[in-house]
N, C-alpha and C positions, 0 to 999 in steps of 0.2 A: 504493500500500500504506500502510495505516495504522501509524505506527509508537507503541509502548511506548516510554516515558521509562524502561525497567529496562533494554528492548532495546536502547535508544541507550546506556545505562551501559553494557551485556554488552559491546556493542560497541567500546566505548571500551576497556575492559579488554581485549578482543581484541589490539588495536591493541598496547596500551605493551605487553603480554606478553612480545608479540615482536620490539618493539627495545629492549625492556631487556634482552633476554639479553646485550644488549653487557657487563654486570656480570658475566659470565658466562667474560667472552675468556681469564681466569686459567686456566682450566681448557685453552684450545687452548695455553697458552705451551711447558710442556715436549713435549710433540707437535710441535707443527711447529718446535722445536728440532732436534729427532730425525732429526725427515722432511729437512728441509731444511740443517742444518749450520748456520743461521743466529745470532748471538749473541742474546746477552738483553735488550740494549740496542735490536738491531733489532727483533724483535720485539715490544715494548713499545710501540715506538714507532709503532706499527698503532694501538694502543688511543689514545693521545693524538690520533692525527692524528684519529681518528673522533671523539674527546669534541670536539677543535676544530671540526669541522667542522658536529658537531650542532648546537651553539650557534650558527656565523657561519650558517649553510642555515636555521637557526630566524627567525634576525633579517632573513634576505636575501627567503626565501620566505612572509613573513608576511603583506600585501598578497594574494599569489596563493592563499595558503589561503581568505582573505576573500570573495576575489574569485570563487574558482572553486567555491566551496565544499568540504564535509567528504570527498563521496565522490570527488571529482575528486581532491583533495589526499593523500586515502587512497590512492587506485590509486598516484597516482607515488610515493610513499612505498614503497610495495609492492614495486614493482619498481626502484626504487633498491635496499632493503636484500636482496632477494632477490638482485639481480645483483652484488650486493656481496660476497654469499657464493656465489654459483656462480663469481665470479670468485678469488674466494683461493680455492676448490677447485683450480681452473684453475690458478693463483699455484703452489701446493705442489705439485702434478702437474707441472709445467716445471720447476721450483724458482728464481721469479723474486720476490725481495722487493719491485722495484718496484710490479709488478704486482700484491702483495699493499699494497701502499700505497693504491695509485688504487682498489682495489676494494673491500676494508674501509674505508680509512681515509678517502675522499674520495667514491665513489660510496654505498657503505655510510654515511656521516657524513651523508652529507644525505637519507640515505633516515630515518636515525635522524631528525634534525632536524624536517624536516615530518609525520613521524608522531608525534614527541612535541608537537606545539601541533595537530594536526588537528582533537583531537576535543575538547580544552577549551571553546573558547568556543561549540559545541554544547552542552555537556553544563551548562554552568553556564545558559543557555537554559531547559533543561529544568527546570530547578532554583533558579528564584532565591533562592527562602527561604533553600535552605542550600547557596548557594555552596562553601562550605569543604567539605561534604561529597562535594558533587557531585565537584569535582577530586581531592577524595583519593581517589577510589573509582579512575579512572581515573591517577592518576600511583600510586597504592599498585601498581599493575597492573606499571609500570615500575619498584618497588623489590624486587618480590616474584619477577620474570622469572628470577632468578638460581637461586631454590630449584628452580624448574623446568627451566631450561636445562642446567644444573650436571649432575647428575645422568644428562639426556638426553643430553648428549656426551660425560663418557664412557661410556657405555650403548653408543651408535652408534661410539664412536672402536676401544671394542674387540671388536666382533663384526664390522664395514664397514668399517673401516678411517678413516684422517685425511679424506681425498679426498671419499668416499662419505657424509661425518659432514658435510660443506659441501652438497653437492649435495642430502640427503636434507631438512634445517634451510631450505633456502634457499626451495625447493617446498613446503614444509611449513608457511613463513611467508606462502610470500607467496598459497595457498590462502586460509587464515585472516586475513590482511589484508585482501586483498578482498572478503572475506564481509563482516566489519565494516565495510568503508567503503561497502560499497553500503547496505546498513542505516541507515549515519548520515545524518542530515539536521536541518536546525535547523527551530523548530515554524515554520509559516505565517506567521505574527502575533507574533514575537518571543517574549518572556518569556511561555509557555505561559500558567503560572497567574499572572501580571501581567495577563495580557487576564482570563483570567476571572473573579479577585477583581474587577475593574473595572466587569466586565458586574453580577456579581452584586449582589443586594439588598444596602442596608445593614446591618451586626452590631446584634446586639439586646446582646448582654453585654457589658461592656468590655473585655475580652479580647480580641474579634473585632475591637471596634473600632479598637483598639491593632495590631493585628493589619494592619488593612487602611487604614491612616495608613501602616505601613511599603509596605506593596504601592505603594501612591500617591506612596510618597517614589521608589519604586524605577524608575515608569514617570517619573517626572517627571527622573528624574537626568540629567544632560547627558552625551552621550558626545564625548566626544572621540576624534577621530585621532591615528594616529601620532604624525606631525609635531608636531601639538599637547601632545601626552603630554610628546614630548622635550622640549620647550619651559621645562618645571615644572619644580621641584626635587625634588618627591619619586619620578620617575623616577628620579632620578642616585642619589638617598637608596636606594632601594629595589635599584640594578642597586649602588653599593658592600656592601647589608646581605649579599646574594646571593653577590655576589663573595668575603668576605671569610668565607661558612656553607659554601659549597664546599671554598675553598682547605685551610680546616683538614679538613674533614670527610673530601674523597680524599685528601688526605694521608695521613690516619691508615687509611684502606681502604686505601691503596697498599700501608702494612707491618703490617699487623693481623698476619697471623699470624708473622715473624720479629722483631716487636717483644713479642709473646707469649711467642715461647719465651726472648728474651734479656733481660726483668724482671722476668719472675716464673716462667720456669723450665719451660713447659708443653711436651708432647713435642712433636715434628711431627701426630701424629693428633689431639690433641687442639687443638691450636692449631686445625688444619683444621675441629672441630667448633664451635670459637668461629667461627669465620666465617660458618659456616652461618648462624648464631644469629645475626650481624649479619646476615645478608643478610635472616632473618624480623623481625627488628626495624626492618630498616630501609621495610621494605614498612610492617610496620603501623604503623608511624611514621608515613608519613604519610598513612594515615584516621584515627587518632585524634588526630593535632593539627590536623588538618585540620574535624573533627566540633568539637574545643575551641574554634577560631577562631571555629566561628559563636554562640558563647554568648559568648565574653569579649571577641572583636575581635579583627583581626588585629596592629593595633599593638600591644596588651599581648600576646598570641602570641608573636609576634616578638622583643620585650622578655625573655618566659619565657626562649626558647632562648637570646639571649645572658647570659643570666646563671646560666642550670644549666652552660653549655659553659665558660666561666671559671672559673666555682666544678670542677668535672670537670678541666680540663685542671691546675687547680693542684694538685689531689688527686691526680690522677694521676701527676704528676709526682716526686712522694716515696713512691706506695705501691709496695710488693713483694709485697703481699700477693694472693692468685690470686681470691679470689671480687671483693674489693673492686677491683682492675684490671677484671674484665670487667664488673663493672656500669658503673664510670665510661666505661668504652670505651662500652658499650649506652645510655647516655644521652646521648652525641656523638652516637651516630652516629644516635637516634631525631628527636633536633633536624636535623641535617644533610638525612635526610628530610623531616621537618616544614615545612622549609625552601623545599622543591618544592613542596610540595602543596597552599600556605595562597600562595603568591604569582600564581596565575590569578585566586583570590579576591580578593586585597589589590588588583591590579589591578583587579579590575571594579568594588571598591568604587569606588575611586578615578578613574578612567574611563571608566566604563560598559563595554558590552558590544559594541557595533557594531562596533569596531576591535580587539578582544581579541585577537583571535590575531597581528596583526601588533604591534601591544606586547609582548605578550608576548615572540615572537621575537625585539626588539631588545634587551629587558631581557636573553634569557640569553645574550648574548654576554658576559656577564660569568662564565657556565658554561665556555664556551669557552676565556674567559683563565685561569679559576681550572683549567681541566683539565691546561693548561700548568704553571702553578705549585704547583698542590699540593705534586705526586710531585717538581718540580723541587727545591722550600725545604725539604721535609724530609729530601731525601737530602744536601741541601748540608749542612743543621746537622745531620745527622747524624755527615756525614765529618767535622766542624771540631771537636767535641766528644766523638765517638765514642761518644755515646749520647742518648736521645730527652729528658730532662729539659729541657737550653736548646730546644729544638725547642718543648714543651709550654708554655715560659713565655712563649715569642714566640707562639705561637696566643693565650695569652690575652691576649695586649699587641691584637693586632689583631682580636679579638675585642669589646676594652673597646671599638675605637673603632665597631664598629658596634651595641656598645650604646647609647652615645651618640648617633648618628645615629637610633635607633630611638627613644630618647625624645626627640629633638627633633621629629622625625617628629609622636608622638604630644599632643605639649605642645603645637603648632603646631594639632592635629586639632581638641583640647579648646578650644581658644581660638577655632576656627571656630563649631565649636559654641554656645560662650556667648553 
């Protein structure tokens, strides 16, 4: 079957829809509170163990995505996360939290894992010109899974019940998974339109010809392996910038909405409707800094978000006022996305393409450790001060230092260049 480079995008998007809904699990907390008698602590701690596990199964399963390719990686993906949730069905139906551990948090954690790097280093393939877009089209897919999920469970939690609301999502994803991953494939001859600028006539305008210098720079670039990647510094550079865009960014997702109501006063519904609103910013966050990257680079990118998120967390820090709060919140958390979706690019710049998906996975284990620390560092300084301002000032302290690392990055890039 011949495939469309739109249909490998659909597809992809297919894909993250439905292990982002993990953004989603806020909506099972007080539910399976209910169902099962369980505290709040334990419950929660579903969600962490599956953000850990996304990232270690991203970094571990990277090689085997390579290796076996998209649709192979897609199926087991599929049926990890599907049986991740027919299994907390099963979990809440006995009423066994272990159980709900192994099955969200660790079977589910790596079905998230190898479905979030499946279909990247396909799709930037398809797309070399505009890498940054290519990824944001398909990780926006994974920021955007919440507006959709959200709304679907409780939909199914109050008409089917908690049990029925796992069973119904689980077959329903893993349908739609499989569709997409049998769909995916990477082209024959690598970089689609890299072979064919190559084949084609020479440009008559200088435009074209500008144009197809790049194509040629792009076939000629070296790819590197794993092993090799980790070797570099701007690996280490890139898994701290990552590490340190996370940490602050779930954090402040962990308490979005009772850090709403207790600085600027917003009710319960209304808090709730700011979240929405981050969960659509954070989707479009990243396709449109994702589409910026391929115009200014991904190091000045990079560069932008830590210096809007500093400048943000300091203002934030002292305001009380309700519009100007949730803008600065909406401009964390669009960088925080941004953040995802400009780094399959940054990679490939930097890399090449042939080893993407296993780079990539090693890089987000640094996802994994910030999913531990986020929600951990902001509830610590939250207790020690009894409000978010020291919490805000320490984000930008660890913020400066991965601005700094982003323009050595960058300084280092320019000096190759000259």
């Amino acid at each position: 079957m011949k495939r469309n480079r739109w249909g490998i995008a659909a597809s992809a998007v297919g894909i993250h829809i439905c292990v982002g809904s993990v953004y989603a699990w806020s909506v099972f907390v007080k539910p399976i509170i209910a169902a099962t008698g369980a505290t709040l602590a334990s419950v929660q701690f579903t969600f962490s163990l599956a953000i850990f596990f996304l990232g270690m199964s991203a970094a571990f399963f990277g090689s085997f995505v390579e290796q076996s390719g998209p649709t192979k990686s897609g199926i087991l993906s599929a049926a990890c996360f599907s049986l991740g949730l027919l299994g907390t069905g099963l979990s809440i139906y006995i009423n066994n939290i272990w159980l709900m551990y192994l099955s969200y948090g660790v079977i589910g954690g790596v079905g998230l894992g190898v479905g979030y790097i499946t279909p990247v280093s396909t799709l930037i393939k398809w797309f070399p010109h505009n890498r940054g877009f290519a990824t944001g089209m398909a990780i926006m897919g994974f920021g955007f899974a919440a507006l959709v999920a959200g709304p679907a469970i409780q939909f199914l939690n109050t008409n089917v019940g908690l049990v029925n609301t796992f069973i119904i999502m689980g077959l329903s994803y893993l349908i739609v998974m499989i569709g997409s991953a049998f769909y995916l494939k990477a082209p024959a001859d690598g970089d689609v339109a890299v072979q064919a600028a190559l084949k084609a006539n020479k440009s008559e305008s200088e435009k074209d010809s500008k144009k197809l210098e790049k194509i040629k720079s792009l076939a000629a670039q070296r790819q590197f392996s794993a092993p090799e990647a980790m070797k570099t510094k701007p690996f280490y550079s890139l898994w701290w910038m990552l590490f340190i865009n996370i940490t602050c960014g779930i954090g402040l997702l962990s308490v979005a909405s009772p850090m709403a109501q207790e600085v600027v006063g917003l009710s319960p519904e209304r808090a709730a409707t700011m979240v929405g609103i981050i969960g659509l910013v954070n989707g479009a966050g990243r396709l449109v800094w994702a589409s910026i990257s391929d115009y200014i680079g991904r190091g000045f990118t990079y560069i932008a978000f830590f210096i809007l998120e500093i400048v943000a967390c300091i203002m934030l820090a002292d305001t009380t006022t309700e519009f100007l709060f949730q803008a600065l919140f909406l401009v964390i958390i669009s960088c925080y996305g941004g953040g995802f979706s400009c780094l399959p690019a940054y990679l490939a710049d930097l890399f090449g393409t042939k080893s993407l998906s296993n780079i990539h996975g090693k890089v987000l284990t640094a996802w994994a450790m910030a999913g531990l620390a986020g929600p951990y560092l902001i509830s610590v300084l939250k207790e020690q001060s009894n409000g978010y301002a020291s919490t805000l000032y320490v984000y930008a302290a660890l913020l400066g230092t991965a601005l700094v690392v982003s323009l050595i990055m960058q300084f280092r890039k320019s000096r190759a260049v000259q």
